[in-house]
C-alpha positions as CSV (number, residue, x, y, z in Angstrom):
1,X,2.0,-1.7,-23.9
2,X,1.7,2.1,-24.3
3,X,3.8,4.6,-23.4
4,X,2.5,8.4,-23.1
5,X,4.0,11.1,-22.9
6,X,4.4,14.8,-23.3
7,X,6.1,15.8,-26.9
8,X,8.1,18.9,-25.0
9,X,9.6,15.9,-22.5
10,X,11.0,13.8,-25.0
11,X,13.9,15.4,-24.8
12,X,14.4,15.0,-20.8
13,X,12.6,11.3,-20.5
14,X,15.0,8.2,-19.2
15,X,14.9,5.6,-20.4
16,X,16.8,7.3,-23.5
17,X,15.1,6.7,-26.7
18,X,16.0,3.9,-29.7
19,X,16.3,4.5,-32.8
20,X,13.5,2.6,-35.3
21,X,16.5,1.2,-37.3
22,X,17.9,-0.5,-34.4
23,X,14.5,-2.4,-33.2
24,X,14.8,-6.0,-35.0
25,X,11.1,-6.7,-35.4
26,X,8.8,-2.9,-35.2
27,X,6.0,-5.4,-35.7
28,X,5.9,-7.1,-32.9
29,X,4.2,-5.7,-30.0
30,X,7.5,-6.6,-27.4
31,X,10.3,-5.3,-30.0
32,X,13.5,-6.7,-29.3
33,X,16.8,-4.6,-29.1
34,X,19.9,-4.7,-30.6
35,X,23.4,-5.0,-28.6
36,X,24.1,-1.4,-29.9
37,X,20.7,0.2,-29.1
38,X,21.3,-1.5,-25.6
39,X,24.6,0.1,-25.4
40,X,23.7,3.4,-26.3
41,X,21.0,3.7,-23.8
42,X,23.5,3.1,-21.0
43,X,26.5,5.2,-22.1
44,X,22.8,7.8,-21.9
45,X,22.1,6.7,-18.2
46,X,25.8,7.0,-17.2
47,X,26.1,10.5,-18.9
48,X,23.1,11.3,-17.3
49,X,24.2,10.5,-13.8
50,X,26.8,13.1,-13.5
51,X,24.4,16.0,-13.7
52,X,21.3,17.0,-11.3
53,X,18.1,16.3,-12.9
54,X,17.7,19.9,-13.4
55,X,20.7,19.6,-15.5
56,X,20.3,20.0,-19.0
57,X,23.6,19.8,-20.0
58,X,23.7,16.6,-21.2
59,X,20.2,16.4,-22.5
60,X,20.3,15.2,-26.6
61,X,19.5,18.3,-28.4
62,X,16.2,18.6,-30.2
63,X,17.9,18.5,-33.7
64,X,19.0,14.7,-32.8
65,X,15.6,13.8,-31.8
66,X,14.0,11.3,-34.6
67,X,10.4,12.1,-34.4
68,X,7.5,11.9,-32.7
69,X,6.0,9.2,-34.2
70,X,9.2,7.2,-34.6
71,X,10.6,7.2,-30.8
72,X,11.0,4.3,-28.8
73,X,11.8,4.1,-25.0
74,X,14.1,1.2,-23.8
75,X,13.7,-0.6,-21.2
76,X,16.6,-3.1,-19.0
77,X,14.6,-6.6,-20.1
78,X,16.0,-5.7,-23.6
79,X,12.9,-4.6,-25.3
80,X,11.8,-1.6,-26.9
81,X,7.7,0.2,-26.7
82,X,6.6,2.7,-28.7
83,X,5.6,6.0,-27.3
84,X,2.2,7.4,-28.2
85,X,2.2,11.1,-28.5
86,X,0.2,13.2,-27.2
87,X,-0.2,16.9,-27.9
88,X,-3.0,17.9,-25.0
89,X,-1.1,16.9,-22.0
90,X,1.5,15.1,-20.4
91,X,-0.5,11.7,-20.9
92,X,-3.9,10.7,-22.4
93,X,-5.4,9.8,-19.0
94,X,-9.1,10.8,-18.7
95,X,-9.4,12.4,-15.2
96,X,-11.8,10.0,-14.5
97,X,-9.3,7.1,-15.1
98,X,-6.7,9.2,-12.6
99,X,-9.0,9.2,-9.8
100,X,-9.5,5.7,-10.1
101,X,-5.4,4.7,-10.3
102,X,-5.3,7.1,-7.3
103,X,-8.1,5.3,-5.3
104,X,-6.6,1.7,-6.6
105,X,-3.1,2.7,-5.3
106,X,-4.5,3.7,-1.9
107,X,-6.7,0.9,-1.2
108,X,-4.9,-1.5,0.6
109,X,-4.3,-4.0,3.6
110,X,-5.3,-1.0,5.8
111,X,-9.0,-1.4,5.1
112,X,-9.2,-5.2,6.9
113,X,-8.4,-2.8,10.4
114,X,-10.6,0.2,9.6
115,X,-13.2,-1.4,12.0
116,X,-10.6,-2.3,14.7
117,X,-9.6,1.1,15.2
118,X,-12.9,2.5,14.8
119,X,-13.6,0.4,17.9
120,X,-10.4,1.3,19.8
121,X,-11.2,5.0,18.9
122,X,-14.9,4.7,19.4
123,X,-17.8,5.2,17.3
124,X,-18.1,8.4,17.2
125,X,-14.6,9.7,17.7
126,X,-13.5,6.9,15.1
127,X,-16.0,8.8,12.6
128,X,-14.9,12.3,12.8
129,X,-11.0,11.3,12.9
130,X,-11.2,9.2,9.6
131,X,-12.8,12.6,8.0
132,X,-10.3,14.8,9.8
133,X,-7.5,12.6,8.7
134,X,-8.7,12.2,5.5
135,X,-8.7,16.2,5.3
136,X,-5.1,16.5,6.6
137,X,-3.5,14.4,4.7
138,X,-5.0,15.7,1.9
139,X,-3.9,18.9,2.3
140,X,-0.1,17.4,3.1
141,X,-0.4,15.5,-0.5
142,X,-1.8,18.6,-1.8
143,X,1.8,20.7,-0.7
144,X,3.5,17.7,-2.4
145,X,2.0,18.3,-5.4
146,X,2.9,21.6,-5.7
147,X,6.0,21.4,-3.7
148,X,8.2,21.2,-7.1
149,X,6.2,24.6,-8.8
150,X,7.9,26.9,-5.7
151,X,11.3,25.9,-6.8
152,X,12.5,28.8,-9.1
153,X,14.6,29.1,-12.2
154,X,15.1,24.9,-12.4
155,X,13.2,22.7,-14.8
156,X,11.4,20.0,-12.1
157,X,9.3,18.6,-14.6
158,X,10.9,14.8,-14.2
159,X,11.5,15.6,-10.4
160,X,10.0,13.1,-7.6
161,X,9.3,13.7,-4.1
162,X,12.8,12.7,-2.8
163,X,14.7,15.2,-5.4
164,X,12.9,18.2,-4.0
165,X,13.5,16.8,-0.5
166,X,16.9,16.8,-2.0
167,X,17.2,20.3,-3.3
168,X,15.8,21.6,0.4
169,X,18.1,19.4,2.7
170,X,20.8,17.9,0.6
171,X,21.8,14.9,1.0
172,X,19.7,14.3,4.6
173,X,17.0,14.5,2.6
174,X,17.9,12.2,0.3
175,X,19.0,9.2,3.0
176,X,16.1,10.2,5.2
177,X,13.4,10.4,2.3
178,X,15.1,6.6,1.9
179,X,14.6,5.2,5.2
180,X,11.3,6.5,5.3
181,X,10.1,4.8,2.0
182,X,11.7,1.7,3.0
183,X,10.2,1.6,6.4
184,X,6.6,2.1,4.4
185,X,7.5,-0.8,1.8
186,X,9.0,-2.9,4.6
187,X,6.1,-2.5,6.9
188,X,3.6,-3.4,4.2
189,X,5.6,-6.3,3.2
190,X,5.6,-8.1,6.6
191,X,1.7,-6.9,6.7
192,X,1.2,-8.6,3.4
193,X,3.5,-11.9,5.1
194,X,1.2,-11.5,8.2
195,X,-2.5,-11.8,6.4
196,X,-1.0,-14.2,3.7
197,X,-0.2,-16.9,6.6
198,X,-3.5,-15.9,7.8
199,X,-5.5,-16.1,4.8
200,X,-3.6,-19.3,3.3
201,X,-4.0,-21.1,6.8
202,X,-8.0,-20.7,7.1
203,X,-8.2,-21.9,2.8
204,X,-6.5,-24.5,4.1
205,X,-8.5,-25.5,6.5
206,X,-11.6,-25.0,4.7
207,X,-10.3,-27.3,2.0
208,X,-9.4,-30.4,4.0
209,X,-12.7,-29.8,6.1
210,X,-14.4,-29.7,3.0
211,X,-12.5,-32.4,1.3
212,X,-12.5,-35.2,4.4
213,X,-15.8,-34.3,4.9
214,X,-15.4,-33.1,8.6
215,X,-17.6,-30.8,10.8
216,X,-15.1,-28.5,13.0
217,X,-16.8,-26.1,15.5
218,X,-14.9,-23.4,16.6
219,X,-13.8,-23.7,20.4
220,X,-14.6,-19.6,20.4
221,X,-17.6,-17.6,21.6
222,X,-19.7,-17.4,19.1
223,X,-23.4,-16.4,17.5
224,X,-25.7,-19.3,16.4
225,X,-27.3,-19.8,13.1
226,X,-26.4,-19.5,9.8
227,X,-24.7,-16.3,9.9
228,X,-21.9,-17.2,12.5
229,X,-19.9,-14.2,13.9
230,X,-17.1,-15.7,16.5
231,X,-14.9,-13.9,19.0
232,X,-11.3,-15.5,18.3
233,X,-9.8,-13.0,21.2
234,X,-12.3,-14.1,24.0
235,X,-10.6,-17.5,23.7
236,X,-7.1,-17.0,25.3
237,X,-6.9,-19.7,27.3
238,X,-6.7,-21.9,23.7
239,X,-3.7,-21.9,21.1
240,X,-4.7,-18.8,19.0
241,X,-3.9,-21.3,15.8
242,X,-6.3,-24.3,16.3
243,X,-9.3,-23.7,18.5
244,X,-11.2,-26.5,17.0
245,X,-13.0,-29.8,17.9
246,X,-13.8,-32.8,15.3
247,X,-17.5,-33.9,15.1
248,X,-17.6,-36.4,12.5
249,X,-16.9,-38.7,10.7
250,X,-13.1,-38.1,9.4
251,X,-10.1,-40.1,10.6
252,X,-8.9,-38.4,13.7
253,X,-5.5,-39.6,13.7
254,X,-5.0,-37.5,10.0
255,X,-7.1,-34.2,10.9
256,X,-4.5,-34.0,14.7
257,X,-1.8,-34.8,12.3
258,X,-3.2,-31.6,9.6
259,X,-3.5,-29.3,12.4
260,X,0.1,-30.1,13.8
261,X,1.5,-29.4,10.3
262,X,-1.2,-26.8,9.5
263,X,-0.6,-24.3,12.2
264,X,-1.2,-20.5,11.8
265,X,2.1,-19.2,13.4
266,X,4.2,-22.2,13.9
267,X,4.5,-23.9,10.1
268,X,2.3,-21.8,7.5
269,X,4.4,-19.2,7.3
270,X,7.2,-20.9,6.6
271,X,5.6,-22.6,3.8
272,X,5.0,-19.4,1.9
273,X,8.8,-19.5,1.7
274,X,9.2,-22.1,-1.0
275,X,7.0,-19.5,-3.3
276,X,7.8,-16.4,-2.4
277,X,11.5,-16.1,-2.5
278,X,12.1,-17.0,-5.7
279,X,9.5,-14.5,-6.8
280,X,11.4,-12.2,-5.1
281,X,14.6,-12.9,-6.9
282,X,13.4,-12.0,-10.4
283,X,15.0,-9.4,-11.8
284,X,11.8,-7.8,-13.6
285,X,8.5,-8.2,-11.7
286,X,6.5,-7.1,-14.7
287,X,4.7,-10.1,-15.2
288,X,3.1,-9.6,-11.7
289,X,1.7,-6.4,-12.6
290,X,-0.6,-7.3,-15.1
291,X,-2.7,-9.0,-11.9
292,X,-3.3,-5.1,-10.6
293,X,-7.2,-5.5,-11.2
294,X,-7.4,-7.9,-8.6
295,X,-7.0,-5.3,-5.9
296,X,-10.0,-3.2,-7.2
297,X,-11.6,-6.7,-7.3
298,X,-11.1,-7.7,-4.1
299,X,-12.4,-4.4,-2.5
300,X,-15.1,-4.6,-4.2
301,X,-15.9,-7.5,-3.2
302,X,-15.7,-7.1,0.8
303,X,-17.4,-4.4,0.3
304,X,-20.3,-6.6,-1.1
305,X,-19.5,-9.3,1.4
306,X,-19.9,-6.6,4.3
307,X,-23.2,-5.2,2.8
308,X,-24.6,-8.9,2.6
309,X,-23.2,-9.1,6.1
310,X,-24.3,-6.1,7.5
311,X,-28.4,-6.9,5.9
312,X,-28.5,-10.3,7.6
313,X,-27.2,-9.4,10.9
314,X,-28.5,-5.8,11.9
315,X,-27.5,-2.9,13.0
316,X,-26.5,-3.6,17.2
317,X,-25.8,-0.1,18.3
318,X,-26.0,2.1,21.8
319,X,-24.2,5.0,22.5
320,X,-22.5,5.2,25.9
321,X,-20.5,8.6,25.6
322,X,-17.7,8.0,28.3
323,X,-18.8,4.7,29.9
324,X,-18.3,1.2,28.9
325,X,-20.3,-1.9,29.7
326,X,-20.1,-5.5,28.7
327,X,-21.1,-5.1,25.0
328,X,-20.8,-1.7,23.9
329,X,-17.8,0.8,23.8
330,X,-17.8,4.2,24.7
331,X,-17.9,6.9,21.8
332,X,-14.7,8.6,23.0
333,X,-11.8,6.1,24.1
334,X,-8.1,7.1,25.0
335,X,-7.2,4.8,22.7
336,X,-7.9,6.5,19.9
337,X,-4.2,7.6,18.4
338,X,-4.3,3.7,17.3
339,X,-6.8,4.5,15.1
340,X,-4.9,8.1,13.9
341,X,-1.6,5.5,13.3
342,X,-3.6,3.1,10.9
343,X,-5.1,6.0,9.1
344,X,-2.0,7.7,8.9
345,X,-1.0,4.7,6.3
346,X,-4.8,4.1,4.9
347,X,-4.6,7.9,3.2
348,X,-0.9,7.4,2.6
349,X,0.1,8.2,-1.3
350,X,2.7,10.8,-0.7
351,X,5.6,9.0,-2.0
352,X,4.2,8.6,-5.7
353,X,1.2,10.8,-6.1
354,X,3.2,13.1,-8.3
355,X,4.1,10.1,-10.8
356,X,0.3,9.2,-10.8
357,X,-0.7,12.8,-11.5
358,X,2.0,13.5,-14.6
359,X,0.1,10.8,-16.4
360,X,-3.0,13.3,-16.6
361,X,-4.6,14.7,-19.5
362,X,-5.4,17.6,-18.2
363,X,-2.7,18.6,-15.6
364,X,-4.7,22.0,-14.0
365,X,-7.4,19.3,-12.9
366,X,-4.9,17.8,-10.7
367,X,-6.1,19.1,-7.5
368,X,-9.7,18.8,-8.1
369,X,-8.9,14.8,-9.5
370,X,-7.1,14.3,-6.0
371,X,-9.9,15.2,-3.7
372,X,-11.9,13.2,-5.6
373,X,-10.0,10.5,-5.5
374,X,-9.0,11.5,-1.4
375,X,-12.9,11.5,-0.8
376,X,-14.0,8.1,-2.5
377,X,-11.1,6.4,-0.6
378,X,-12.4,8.2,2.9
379,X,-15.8,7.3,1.7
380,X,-14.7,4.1,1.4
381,X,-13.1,3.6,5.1
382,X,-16.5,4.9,6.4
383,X,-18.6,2.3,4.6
384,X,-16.4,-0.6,5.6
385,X,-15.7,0.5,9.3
386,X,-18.9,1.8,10.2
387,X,-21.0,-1.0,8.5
388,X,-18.9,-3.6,10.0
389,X,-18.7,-1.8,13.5
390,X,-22.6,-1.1,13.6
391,X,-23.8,-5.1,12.3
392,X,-21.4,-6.4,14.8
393,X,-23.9,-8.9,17.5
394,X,-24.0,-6.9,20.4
395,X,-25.4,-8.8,22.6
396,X,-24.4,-11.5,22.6
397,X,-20.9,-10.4,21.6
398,X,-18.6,-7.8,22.9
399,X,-17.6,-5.3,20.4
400,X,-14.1,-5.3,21.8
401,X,-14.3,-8.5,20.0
402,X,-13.6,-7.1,16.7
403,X,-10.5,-8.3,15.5
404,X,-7.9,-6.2,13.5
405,X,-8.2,-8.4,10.5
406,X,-11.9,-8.2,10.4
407,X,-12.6,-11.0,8.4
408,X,-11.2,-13.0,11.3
409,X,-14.6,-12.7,12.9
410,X,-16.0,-15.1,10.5
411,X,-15.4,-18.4,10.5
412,X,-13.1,-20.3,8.3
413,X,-16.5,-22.4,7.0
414,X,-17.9,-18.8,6.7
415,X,-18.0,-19.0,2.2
416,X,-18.1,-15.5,1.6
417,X,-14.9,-15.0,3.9
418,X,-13.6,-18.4,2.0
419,X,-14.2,-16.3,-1.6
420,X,-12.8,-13.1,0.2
421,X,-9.4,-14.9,1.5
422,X,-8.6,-16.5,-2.0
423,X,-9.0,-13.0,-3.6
424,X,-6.9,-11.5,-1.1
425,X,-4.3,-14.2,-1.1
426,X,-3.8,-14.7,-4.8
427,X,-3.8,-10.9,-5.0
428,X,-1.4,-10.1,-2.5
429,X,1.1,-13.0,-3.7
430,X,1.0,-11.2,-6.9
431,X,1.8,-7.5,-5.3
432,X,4.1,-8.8,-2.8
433,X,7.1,-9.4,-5.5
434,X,6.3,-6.1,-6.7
435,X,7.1,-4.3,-3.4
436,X,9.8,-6.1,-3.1
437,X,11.2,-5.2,-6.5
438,X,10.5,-1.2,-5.7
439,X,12.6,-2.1,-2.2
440,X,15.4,-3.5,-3.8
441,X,15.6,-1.2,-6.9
442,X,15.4,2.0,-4.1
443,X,18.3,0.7,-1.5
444,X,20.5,-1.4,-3.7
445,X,20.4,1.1,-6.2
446,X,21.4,3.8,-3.7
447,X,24.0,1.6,-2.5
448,X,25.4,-0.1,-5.5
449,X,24.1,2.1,-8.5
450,X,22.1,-0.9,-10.0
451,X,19.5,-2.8,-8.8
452,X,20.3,-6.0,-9.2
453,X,24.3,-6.0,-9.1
454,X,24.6,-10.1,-7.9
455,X,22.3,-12.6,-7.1
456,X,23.9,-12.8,-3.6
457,X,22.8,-9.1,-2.9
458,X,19.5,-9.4,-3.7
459,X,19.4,-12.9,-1.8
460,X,20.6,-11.5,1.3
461,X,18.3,-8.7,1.1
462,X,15.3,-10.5,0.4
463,X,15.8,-13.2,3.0
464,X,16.3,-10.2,5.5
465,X,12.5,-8.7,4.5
466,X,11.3,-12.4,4.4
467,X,12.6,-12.9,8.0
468,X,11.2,-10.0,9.1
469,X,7.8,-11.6,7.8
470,X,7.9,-14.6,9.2
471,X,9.1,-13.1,12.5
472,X,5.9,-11.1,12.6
473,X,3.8,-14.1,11.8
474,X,5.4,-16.2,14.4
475,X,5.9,-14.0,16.9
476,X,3.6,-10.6,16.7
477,X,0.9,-11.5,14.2
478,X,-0.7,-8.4,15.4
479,X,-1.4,-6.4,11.9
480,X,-3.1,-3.0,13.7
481,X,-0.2,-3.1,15.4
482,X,2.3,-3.4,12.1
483,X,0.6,-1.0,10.4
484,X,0.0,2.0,12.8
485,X,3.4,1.6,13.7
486,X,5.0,2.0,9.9
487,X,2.1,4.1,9.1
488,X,3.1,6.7,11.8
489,X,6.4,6.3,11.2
490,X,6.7,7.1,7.6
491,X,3.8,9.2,7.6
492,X,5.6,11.5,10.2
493,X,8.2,12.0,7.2
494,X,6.5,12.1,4.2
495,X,2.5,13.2,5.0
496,X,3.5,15.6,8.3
497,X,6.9,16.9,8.4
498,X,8.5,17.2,4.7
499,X,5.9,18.9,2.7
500,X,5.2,21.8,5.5
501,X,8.9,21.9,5.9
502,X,9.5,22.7,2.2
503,X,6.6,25.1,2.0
504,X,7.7,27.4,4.9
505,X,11.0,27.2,4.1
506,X,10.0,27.7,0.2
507,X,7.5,30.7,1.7
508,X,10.3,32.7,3.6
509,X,13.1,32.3,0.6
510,X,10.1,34.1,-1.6
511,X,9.7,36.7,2.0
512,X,5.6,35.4,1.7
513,X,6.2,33.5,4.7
514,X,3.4,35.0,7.5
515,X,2.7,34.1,11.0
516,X,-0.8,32.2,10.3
517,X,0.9,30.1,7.6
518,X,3.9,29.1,10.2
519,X,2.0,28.4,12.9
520,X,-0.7,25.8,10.9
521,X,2.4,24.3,9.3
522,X,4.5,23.6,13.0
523,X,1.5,22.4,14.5
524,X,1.0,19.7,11.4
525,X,4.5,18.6,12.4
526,X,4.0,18.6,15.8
527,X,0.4,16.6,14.8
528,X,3.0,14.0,13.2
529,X,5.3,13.8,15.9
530,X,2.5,13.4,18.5
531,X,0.6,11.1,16.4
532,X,4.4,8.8,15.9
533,X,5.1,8.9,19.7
534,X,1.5,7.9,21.0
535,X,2.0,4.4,19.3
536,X,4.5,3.5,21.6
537,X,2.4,4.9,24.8
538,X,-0.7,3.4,23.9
């Protein structure tokens, strides 16, 4: 594992470094650390706390510094990695490599409702909101960016989002900026719970079909052939779980008994339980990290499965401006802040995109790296919705019977969606402890001043997020729903309201602040509040 950074921020980096002489084996790649390098680096973080980070007061001095070459950072699971220097940059990321962390990070659980909320928004209202969104929110993680540069005469070079929030509005900014981020990690954890019992209950199902050798039919309106697209919502007279009927030649008693213990909402979700929790109680998730390439696999793959998709089924499209009828949907729907809510989360990066970007080689490319990187994830929403959206059957389907988990339209014999659900299963299994490590380390530490100060409080905590999963999944496995709702929420903080706050407010202390600029920035607040409160109407 490498470290990079900056030579000139050796000085202000924590983790404080260790000392060569006190690492037991420098040839191994995970050094291991001695009691009295351990002890040094917190009597460092305690010191450290009593200051601000603009504080240099008790910064080491450069004299003490061992050398570039010879620094170590230390990290809490008692081990040591060297730090590579670098004297171009604050990292040796290639820009090219930043736009592709960026558009990794971003690409998430949002992109399975892309098509829902193009079809609750309309075709071609759906279209030009995903590109004005995209824009917007841009621009919002664009003032975040810059938002530490407009604070004068104090060294923000380590600074994250919350500490500027924190210099502009004390300690409300600190708490809110909190609440906000939890509500985000919270909300994408219960999402995650949601597909999980979704995506684990249809491999399931697949597996014993396959295994027991049984033919199950979907009790759901459906297309004939070999590409089968079914309407799950146009069957609400059924369970939502187990619309099936048995055909052949398996034992019926077993496959009634499978489907009372292999149920969608009433016993999958609890089984994830028995895995998950004690994932979630590790003190150091880094194991789980080394599985991030499975997200930029698994998007790569649907979108392959919804080009296959897309050539074998057609394009079904007519454009009825204001007017519905039984298949189609009209281009312009009132619905269509559902669609603004789930965006609202799809674009949203706010909260880190200024760790991602200190990693850069070449720090004035930062802006230019991020647009890239805000356009290929746009770019990619557009493929995905519009594809999906335009090959829906229509006749003989409805399009209001795309689901908000897309892949729900496909069968659970469908084997591309089979491939697609076991890449997004193992992947989010292996993301899911990770969130839940960034929640605890955030509140507990904020709390308690350590992130893992007992067993018991990190118990209680995590059976309180795991709750709220299976609640979801039992009660409101809706995820459109979960995630315009948290998007909306914490983007009314963190993409609408914060950075124009901080830029007017940094504008008028410099007297730059003019009547255009104000006005733009209120009405992106007011955008956000609008955009929060039409959730709940609509």
């Amino acid at each position: 594992m490498n470290i990079q950074f900056n030579p000139e921020d050796y000085k202000c980096k924590r983790p404080f470094h260790v000392e060569p002489t006190n690492i037991v084996n420098v040839n191994d790649d995970m050094q291991r650390v001695t009691d009295e390098a351990s002890a040094m680096n917190k009597r460092i973080h305690y010191y450290s706390r009593l200051t601000s980070p603009a504080d240099r007061a008790l910064i080491a001095p450069d004299h003490v510094l061992p050398a570039p070459d010879e620094i170590y950072v230390y990290s809490p699971l008692g081990t040591a990695f060297k730090i590579d220097s670098c004297t171009d940059g604050y990292g040796k990321n290639s820009s090219l490599v930043t736009i592709f962390m960026i558009w990794n990070t971003m690409m998430g659980t949002s992109i399975l409702s892309i098509p829902w909320g193009i079809k609750q928004a309309g075709f071609t209202s759906g279209i030009i909101l995903i590109l004005l969104m995209g824009v917007l929110t841009l621009y919002c993680c664009y003032r975040v960016v810059k938002s530490r540069q407009m604070i004068p005469l104090t060294d923000t070079s380590n600074w994250e989002f919350p500490d500027v929030c924190k210099y502009y509005f004390g300690s409300f900014g600190q708490w809110s900026s909190l609440l906000f981020s939890m509500v985000s990690l919270v909300g994408a954890m219960v999402v995650y719970w949601v597909l999980m019992s979704n995506f684990l209950f249809n491999t399931g199902k697949f597996i014993y079909n396959f295994v027991h050798d049984i033919n199950v039919t979907d009790i759901v309106p459906g297309t004939n052939g070999s590409n089968k697209v079914i309407c799950p919502s146009a069957a609400s007279d059924y369970p939502p779980q187990n619309r099936s009927v048995m055909f052949s030649s398996g034992n019926r008693t077993g496959f009634e008994l499978f489907e009372e213990w292999w149920d969608k909402s009433q016993t999958v979700p609890f089984y994830l339980i028995a895995v998950l929790l004690p994932l979630l109680n590790l003190k150091s998730p880094s194991f789980f990290a080394k599985f991030n390439v499975l997200g930029t696999v698994s998007v790569v793959y649907l979108v392959f499965l919804v080009t296959v998709k897309a050539a074998n089924l057609g394009i079904h499209l007519e454009f009825n401006w204001f007017t519905e009828n039984e298949f189609f949907v009209p281009e312009f729907r009132i619905l269509f802040p559902q669609l603004t809510g789930v965006l609202t989360l799809a674009f949203f990066i706010h909260n880190c995109v200024i760790t991602l970007l200190q990693n850069n080689r070449n720090q004035e490319n930062n802006v230019r790296d991020l647009s890239i990187a805000y356009f290929l994830v746009g770019l990619t929403y557009l493929y995905v919705g519009v594809i999906i959206f335009a090959s829906f059957p229509s006749p003989p389907l409805s399009k209001e019977c795309i689901e908000q988990n897309f892949l729900d339209n496909f069968p659970s014999d469908d084997i591309m969606s089979f491939v697609a659900r076991i890449f997004l299963l193992f992947q989010m299994m292996t993301v899911y402890p990770l969130l839940g490590y960034l929640a605890r380390v955030q509140l507990l530490r904020q709390f308690f001043g350590n992130a893992y100060p007992s067993l018991f409080h990190v118990l209680v905590l995590n059976l309180a997020i795991v709750g709220a999963g299976v609640a979801m999944a039992r009660f409101y496995p809706n995820i459109g729903g979960i995630i315009r709702y948290s998007g909306a929420t914490c983007g009314l903080a963190f993409v609408f309201v914060y950075p124009s706050l901080i830029y007017m407010i940094s504008l008028h202390r410099a007297g730059q602040l003019t009547w255009p600029a104000l006005i733009i920035h209120i009405f992106i607040i007011l955008l956000g509040l609008v955009n929060l409160i039409a959730q709940f109407l609509l």
